[in-house]
mmCIF file as gemmi writes it, N, C-alpha and C atoms, coordinates in Angstrom:
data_model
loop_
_atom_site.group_PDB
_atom_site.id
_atom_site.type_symbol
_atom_site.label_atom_id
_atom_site.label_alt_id
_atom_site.label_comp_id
_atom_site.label_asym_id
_atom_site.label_entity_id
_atom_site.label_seq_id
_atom_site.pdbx_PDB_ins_code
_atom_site.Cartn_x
_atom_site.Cartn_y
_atom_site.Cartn_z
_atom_site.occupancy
_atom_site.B_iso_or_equiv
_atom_site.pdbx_formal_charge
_atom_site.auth_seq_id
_atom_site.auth_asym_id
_atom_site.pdbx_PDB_model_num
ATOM 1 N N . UNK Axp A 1 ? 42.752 79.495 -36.766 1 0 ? 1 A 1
ATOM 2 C CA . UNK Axp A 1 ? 42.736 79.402 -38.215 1 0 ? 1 A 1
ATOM 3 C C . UNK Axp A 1 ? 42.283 78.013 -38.667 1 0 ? 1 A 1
ATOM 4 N N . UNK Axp A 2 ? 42.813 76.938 -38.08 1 0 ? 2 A 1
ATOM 5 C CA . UNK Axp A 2 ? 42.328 75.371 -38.47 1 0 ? 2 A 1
ATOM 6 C C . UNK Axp A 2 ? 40.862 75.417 -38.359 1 0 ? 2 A 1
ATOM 7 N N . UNK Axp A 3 ? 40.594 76.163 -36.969 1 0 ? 3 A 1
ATOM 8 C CA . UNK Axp A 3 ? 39.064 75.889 -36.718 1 0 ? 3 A 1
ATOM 9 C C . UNK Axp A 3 ? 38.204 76.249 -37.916 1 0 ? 3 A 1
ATOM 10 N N . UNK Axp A 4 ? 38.655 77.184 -38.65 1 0 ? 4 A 1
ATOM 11 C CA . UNK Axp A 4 ? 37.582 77.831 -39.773 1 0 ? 4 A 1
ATOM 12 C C . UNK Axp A 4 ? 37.803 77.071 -40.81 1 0 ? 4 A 1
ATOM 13 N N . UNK Axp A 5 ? 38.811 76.564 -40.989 1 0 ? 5 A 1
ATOM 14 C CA . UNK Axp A 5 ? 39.532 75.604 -42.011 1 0 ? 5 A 1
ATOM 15 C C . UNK Axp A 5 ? 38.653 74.153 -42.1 1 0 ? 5 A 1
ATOM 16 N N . UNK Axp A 6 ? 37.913 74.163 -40.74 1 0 ? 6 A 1
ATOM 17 C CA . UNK Axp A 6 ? 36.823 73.017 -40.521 1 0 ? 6 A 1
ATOM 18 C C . UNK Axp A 6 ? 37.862 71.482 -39.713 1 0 ? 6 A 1
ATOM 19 N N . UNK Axp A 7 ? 38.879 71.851 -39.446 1 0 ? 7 A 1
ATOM 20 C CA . UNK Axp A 7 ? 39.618 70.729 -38.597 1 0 ? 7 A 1
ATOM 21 C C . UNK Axp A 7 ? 40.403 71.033 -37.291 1 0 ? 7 A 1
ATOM 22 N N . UNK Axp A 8 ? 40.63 70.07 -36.721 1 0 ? 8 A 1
ATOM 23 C CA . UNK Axp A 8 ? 41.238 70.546 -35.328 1 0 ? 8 A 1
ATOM 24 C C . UNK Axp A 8 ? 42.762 69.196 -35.474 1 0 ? 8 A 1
ATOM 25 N N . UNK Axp A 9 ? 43.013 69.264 -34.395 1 0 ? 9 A 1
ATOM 26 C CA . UNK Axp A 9 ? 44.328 68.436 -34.213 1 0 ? 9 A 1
ATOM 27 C C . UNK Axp A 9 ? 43.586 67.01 -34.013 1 0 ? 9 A 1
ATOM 28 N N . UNK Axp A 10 ? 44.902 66.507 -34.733 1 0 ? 10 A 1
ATOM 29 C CA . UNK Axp A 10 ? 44.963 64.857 -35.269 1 0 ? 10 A 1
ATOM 30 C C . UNK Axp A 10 ? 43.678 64.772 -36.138 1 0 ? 10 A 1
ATOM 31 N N . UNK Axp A 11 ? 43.336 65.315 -36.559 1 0 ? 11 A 1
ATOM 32 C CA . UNK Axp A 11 ? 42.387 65.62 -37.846 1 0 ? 11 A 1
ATOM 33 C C . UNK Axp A 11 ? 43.161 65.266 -39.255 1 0 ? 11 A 1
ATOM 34 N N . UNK Axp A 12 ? 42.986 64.654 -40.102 1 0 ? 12 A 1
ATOM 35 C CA . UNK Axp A 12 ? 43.346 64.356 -41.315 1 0 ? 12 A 1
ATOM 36 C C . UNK Axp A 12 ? 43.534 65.253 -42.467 1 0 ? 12 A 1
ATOM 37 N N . UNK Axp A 13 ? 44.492 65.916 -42.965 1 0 ? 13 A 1
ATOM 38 C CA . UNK Axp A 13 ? 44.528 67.124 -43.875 1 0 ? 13 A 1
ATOM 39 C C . UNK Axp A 13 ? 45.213 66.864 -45.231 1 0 ? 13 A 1
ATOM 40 N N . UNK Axp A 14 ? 44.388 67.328 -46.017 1 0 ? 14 A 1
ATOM 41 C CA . UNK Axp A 14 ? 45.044 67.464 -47.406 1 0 ? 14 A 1
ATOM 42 C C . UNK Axp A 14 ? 45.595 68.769 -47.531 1 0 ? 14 A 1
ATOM 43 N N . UNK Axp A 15 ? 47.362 68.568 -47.93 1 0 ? 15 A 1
ATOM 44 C CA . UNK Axp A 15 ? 47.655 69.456 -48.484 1 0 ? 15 A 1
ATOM 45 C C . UNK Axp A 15 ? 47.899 69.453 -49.895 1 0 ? 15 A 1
ATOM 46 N N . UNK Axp A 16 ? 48.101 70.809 -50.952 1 0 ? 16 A 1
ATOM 47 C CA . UNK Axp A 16 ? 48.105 70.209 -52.081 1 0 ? 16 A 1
ATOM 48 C C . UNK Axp A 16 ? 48.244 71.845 -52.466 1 0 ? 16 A 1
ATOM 49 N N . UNK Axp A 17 ? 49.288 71.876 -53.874 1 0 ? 17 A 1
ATOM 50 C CA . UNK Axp A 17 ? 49.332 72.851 -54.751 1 0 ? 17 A 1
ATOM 51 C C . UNK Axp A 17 ? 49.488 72.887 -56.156 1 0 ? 17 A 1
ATOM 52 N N . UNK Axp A 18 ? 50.042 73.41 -56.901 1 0 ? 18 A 1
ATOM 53 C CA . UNK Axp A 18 ? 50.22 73.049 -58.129 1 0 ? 18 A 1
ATOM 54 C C . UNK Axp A 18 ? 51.462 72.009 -58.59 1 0 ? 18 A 1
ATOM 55 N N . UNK Axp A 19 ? 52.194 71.303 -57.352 1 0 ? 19 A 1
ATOM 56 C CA . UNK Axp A 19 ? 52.85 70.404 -57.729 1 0 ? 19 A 1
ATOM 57 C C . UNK Axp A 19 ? 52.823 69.188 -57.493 1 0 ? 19 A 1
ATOM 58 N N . UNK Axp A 20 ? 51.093 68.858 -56.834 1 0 ? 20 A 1
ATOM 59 C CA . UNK Axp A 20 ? 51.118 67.421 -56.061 1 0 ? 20 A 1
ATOM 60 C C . UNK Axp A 20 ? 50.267 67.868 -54.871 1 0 ? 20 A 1
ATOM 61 N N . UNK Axp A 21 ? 49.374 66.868 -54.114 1 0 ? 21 A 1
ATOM 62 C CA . UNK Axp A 21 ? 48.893 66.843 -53.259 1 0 ? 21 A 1
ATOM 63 C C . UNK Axp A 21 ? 49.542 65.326 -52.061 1 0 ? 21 A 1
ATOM 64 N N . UNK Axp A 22 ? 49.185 66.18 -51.012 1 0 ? 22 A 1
ATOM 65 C CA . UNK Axp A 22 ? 49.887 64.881 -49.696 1 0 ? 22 A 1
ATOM 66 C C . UNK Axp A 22 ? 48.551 65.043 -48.699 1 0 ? 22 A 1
ATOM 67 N N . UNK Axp A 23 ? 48.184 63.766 -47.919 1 0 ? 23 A 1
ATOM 68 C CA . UNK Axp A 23 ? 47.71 63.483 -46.738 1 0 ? 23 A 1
ATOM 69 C C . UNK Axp A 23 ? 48.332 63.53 -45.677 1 0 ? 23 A 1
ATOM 70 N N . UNK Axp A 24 ? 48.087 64.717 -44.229 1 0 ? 24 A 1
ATOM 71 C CA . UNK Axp A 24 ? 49.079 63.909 -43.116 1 0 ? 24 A 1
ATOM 72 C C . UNK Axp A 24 ? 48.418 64.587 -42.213 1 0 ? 24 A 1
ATOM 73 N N . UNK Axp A 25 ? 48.584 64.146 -40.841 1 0 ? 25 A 1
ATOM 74 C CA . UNK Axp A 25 ? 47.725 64.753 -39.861 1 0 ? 25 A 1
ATOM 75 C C . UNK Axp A 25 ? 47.828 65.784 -39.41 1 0 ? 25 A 1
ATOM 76 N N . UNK Axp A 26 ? 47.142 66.404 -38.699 1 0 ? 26 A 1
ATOM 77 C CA . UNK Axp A 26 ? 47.572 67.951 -38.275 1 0 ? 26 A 1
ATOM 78 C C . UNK Axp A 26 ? 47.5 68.037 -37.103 1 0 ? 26 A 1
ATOM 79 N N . UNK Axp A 27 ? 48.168 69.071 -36.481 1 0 ? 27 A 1
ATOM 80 C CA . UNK Axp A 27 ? 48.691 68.979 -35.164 1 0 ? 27 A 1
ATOM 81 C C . UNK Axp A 27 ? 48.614 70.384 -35.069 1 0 ? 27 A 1
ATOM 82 N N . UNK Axp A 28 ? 46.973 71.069 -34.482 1 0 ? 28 A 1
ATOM 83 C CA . UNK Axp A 28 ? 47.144 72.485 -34.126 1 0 ? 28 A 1
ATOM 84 C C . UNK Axp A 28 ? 47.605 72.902 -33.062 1 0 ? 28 A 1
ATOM 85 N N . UNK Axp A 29 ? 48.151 73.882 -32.859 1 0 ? 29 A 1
ATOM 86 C CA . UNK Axp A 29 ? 49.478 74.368 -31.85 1 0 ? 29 A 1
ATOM 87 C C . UNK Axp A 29 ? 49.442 76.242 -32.041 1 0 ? 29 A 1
ATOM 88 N N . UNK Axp A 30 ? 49.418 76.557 -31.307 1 0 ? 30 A 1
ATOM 89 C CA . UNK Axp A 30 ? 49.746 77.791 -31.384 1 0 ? 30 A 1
ATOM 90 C C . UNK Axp A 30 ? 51.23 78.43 -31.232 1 0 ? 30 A 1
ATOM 91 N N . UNK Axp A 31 ? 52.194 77.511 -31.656 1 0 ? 31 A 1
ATOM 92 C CA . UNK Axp A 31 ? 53.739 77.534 -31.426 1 0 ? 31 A 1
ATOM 93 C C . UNK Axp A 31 ? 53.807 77.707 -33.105 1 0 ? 31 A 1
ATOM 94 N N . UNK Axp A 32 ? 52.834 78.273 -33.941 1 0 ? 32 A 1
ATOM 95 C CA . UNK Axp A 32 ? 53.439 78.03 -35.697 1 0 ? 32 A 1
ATOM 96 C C . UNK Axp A 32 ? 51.765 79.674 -35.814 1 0 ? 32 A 1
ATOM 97 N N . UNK Axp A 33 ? 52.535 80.376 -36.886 1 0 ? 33 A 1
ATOM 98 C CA . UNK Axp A 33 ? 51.67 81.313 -36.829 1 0 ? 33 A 1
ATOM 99 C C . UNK Axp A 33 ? 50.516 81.333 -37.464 1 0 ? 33 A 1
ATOM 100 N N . UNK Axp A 34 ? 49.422 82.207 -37.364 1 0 ? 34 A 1
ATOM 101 C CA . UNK Axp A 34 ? 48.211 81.631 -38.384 1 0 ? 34 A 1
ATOM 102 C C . UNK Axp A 34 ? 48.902 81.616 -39.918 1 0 ? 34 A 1
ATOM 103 N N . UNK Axp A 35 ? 48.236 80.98 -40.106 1 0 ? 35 A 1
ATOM 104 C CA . UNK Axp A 35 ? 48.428 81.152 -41.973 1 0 ? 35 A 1
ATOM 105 C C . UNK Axp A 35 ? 49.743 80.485 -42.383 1 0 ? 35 A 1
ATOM 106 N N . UNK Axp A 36 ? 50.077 79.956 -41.519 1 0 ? 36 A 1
ATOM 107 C CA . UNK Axp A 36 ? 51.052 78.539 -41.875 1 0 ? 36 A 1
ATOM 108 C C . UNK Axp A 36 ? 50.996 77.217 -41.46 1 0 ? 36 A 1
ATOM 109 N N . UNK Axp A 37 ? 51.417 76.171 -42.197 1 0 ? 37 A 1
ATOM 110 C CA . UNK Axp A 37 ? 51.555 74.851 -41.969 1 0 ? 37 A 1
ATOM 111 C C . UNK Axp A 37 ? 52.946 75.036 -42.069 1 0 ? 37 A 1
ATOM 112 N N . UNK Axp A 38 ? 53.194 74.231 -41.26 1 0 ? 38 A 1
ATOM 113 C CA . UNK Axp A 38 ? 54.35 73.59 -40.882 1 0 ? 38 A 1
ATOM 114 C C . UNK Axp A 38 ? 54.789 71.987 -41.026 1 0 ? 38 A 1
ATOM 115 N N . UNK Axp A 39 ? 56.048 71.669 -41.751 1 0 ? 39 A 1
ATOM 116 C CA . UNK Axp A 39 ? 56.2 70.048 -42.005 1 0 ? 39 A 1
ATOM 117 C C . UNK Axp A 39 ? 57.6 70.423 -41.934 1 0 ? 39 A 1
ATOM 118 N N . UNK Axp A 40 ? 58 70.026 -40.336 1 0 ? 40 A 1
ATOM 119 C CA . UNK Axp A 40 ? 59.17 70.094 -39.988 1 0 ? 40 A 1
ATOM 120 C C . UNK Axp A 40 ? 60.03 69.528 -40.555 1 0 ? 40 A 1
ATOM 121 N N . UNK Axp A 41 ? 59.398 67.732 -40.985 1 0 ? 41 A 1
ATOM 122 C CA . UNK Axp A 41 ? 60.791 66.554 -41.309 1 0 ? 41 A 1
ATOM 123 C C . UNK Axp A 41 ? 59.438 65.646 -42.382 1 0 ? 41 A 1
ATOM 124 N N . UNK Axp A 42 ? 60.29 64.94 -43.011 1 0 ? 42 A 1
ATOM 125 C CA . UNK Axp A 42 ? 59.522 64.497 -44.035 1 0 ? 42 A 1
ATOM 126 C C . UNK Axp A 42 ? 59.612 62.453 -43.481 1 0 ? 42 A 1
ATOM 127 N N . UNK Axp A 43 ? 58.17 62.139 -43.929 1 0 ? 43 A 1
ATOM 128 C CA . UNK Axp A 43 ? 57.995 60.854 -43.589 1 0 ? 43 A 1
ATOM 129 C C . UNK Axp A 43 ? 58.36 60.049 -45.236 1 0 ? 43 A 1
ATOM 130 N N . UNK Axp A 44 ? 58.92 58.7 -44.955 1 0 ? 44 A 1
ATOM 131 C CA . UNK Axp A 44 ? 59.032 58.077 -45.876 1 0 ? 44 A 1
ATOM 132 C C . UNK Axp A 44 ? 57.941 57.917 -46.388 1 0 ? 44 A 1
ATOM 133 N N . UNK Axp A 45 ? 58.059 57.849 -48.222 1 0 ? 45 A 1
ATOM 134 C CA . UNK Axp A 45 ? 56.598 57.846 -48.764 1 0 ? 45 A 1
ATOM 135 C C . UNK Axp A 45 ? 55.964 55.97 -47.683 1 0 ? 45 A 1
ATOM 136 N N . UNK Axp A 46 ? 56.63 55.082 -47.999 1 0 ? 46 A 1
ATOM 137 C CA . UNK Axp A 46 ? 55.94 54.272 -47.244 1 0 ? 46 A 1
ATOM 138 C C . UNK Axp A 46 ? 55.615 54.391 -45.791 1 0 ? 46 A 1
ATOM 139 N N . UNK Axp A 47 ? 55.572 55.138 -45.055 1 0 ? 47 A 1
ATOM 140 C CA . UNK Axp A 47 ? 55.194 55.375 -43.382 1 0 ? 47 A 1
ATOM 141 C C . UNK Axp A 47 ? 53.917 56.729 -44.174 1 0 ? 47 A 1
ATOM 142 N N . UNK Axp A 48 ? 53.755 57.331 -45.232 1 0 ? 48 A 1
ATOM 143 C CA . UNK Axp A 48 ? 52.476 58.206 -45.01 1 0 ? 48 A 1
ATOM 144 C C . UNK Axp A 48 ? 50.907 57.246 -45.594 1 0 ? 48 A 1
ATOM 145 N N . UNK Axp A 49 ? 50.089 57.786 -44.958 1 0 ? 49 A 1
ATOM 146 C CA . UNK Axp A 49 ? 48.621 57.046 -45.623 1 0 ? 49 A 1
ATOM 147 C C . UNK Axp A 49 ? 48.151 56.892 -46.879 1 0 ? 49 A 1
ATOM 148 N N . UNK Axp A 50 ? 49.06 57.737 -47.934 1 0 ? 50 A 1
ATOM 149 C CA . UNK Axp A 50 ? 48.446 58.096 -49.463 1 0 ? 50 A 1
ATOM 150 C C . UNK Axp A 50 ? 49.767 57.586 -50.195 1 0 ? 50 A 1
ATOM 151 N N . UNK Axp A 51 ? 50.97 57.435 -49.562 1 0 ? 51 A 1
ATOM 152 C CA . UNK Axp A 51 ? 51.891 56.836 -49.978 1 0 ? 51 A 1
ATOM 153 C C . UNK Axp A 51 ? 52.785 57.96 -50.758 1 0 ? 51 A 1
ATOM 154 N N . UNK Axp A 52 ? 52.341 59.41 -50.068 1 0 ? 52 A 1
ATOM 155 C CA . UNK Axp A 52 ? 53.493 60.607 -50.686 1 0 ? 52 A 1
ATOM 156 C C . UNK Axp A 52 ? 53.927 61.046 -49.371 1 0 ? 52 A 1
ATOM 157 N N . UNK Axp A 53 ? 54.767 62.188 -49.744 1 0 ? 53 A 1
ATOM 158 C CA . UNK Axp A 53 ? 55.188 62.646 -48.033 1 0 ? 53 A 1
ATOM 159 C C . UNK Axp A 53 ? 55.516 64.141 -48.795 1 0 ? 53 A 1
ATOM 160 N N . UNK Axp A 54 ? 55.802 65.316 -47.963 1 0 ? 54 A 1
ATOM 161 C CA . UNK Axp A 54 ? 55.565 66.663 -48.629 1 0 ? 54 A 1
ATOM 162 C C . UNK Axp A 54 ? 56.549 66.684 -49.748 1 0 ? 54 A 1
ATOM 163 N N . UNK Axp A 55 ? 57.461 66.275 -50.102 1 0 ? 55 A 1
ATOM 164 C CA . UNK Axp A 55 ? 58.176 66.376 -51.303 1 0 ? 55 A 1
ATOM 165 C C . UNK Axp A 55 ? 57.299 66.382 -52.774 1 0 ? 55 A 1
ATOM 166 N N . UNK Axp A 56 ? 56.231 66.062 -52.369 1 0 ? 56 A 1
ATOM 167 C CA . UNK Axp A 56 ? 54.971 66.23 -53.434 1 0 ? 56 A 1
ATOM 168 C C . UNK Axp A 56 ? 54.966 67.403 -53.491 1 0 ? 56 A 1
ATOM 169 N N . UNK Axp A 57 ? 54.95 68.668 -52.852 1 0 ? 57 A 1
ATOM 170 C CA . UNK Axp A 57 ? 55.153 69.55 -52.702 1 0 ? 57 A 1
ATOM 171 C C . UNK Axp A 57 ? 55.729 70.544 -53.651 1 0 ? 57 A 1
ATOM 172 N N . UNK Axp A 58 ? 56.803 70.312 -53.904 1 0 ? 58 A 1
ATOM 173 C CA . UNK Axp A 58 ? 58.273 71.415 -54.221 1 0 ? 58 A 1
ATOM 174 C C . UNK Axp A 58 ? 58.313 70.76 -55.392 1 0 ? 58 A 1
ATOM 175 N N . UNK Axp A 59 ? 59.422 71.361 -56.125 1 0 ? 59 A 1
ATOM 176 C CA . UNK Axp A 59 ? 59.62 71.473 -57.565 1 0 ? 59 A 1
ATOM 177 C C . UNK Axp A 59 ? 61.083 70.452 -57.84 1 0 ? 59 A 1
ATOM 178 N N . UNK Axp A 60 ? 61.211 70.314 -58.294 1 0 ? 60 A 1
ATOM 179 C CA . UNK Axp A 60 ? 62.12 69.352 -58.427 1 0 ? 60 A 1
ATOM 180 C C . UNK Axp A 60 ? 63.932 70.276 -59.021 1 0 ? 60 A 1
ATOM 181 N N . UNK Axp A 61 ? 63.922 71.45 -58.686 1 0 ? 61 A 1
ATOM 182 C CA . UNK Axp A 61 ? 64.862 72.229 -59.367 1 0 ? 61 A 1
ATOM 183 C C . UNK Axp A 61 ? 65.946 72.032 -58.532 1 0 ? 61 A 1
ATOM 184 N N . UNK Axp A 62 ? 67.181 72.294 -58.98 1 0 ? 62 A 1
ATOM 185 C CA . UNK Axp A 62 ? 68.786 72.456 -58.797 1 0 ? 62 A 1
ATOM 186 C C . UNK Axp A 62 ? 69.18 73.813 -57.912 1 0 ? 62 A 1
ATOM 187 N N . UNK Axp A 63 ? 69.941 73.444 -57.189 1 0 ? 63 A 1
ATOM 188 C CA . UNK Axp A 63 ? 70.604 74.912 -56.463 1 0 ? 63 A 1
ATOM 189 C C . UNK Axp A 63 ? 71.307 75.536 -57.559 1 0 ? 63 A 1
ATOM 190 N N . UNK Axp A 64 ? 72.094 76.386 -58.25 1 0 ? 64 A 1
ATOM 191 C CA . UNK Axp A 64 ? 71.986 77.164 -59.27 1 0 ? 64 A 1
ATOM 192 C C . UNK Axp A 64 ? 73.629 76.901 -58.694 1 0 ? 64 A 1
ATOM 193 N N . UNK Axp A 65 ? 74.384 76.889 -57.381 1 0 ? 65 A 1
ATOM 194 C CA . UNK Axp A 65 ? 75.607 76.657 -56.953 1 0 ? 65 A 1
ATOM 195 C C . UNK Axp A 65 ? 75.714 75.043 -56.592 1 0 ? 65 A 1
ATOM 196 N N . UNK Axp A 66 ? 76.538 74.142 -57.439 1 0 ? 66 A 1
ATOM 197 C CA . UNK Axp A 66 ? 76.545 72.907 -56.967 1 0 ? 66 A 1
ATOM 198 C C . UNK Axp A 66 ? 75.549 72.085 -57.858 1 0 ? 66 A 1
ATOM 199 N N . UNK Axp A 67 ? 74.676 71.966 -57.985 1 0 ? 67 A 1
ATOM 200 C CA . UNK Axp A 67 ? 73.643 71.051 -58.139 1 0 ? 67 A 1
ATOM 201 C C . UNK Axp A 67 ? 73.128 70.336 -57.265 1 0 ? 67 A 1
ATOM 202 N N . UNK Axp A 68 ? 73.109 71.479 -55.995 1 0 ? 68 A 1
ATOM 203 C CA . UNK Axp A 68 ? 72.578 70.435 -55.241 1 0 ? 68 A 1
ATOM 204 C C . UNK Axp A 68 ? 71.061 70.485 -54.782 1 0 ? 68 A 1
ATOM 205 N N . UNK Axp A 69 ? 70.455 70.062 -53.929 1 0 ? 69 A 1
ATOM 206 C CA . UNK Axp A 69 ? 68.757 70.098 -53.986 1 0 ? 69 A 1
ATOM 207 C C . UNK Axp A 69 ? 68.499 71.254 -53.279 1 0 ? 69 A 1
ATOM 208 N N . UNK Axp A 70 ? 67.415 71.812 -53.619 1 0 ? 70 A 1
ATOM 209 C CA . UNK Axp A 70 ? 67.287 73.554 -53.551 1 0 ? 70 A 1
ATOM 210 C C . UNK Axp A 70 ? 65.962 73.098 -52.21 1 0 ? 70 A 1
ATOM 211 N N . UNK Axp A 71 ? 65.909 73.683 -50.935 1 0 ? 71 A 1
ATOM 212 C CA . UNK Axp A 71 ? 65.035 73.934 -50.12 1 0 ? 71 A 1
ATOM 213 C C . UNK Axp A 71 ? 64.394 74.875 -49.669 1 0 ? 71 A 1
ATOM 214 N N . UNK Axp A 72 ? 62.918 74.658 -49.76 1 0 ? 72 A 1
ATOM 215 C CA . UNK Axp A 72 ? 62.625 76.321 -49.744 1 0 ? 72 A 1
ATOM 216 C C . UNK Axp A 72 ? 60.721 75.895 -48.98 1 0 ? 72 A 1
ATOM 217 N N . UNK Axp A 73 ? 60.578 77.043 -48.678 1 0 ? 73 A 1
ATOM 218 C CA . UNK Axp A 73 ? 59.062 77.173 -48.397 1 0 ? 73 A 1
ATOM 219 C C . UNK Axp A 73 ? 58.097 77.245 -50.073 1 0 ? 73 A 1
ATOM 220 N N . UNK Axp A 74 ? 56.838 76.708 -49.645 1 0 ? 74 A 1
ATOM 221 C CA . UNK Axp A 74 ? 55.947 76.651 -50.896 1 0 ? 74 A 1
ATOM 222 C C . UNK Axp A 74 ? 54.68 77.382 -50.429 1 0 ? 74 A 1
ATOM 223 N N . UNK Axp A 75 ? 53.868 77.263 -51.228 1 0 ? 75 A 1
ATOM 224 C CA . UNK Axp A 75 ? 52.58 77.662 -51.006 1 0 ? 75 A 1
ATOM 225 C C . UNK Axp A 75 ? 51.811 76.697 -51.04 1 0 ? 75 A 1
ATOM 226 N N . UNK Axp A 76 ? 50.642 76.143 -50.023 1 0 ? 76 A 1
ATOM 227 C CA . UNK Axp A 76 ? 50.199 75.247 -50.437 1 0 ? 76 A 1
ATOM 228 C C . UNK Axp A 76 ? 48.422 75.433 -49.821 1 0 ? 76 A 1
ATOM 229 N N . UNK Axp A 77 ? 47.831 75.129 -50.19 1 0 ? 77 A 1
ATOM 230 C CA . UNK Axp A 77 ? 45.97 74.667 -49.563 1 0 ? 77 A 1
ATOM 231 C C . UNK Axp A 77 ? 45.958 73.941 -48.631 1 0 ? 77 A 1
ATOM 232 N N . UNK Axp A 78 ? 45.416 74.137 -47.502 1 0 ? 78 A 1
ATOM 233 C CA . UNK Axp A 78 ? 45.133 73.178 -46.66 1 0 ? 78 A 1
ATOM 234 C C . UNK Axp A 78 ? 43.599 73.042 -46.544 1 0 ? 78 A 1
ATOM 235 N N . UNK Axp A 79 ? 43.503 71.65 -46.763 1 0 ? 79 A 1
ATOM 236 C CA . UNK Axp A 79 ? 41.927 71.148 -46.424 1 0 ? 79 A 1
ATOM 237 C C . UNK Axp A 79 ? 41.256 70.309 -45.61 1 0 ? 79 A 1
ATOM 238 N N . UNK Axp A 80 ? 40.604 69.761 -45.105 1 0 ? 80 A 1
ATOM 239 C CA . UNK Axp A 80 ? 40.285 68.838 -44.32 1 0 ? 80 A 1
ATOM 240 C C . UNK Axp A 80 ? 40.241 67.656 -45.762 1 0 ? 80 A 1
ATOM 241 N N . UNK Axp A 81 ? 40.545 66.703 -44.934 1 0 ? 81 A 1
ATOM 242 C CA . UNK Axp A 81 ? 40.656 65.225 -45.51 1 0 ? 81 A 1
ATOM 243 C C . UNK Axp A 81 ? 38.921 64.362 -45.589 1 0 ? 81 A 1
ATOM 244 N N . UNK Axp A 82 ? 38.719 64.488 -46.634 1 0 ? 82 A 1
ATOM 245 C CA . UNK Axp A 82 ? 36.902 63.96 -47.503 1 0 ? 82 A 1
ATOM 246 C C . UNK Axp A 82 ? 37.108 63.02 -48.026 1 0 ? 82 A 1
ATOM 247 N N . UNK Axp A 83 ? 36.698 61.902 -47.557 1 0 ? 83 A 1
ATOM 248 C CA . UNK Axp A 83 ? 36.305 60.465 -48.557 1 0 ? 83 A 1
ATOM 249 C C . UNK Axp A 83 ? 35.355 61.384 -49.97 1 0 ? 83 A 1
């Protein structure tokens, strides 16, 4: 799937949806199924290259029990990374 996507591993990828876009490398593996990215653990915005980390991602909403921070899968584009 990366291959058609036009990148391979340690290749530079933009991800990005309607809540923010992030830079981070990609690491193709056949241990994650087609048609997903995977971002196991999140890098401090200062340790990523664009200075976001996937929390660019997600929405900023409340668990509906608690108030506490709601975690969830998103939808997002993956692209190869273009000056």
């Amino acid at each position: 799937m990366a291959a058609l996507e036009g990148f391979g591993d340690g290749d530079t990828a933009w991800l990005s949806n309607e809540q923010g876009r992030v830079q981070l490398t990609a690491r193709v593996t056949e241990d994650v199924i087609p048609g997903v990215a995977l971002a196991p653990g999140i890098w401090w915005n200062k340790f990523s290259p664009a200075g976001h980390n996937v929390n660019q991602l997600t929405a900023q909403d409340e668990a509906d029990m608690g108030a506490g921070a709601v975690f969830y899968d998103v939808r997002v584009w993956v692209r190869p990374f273009v000056l």
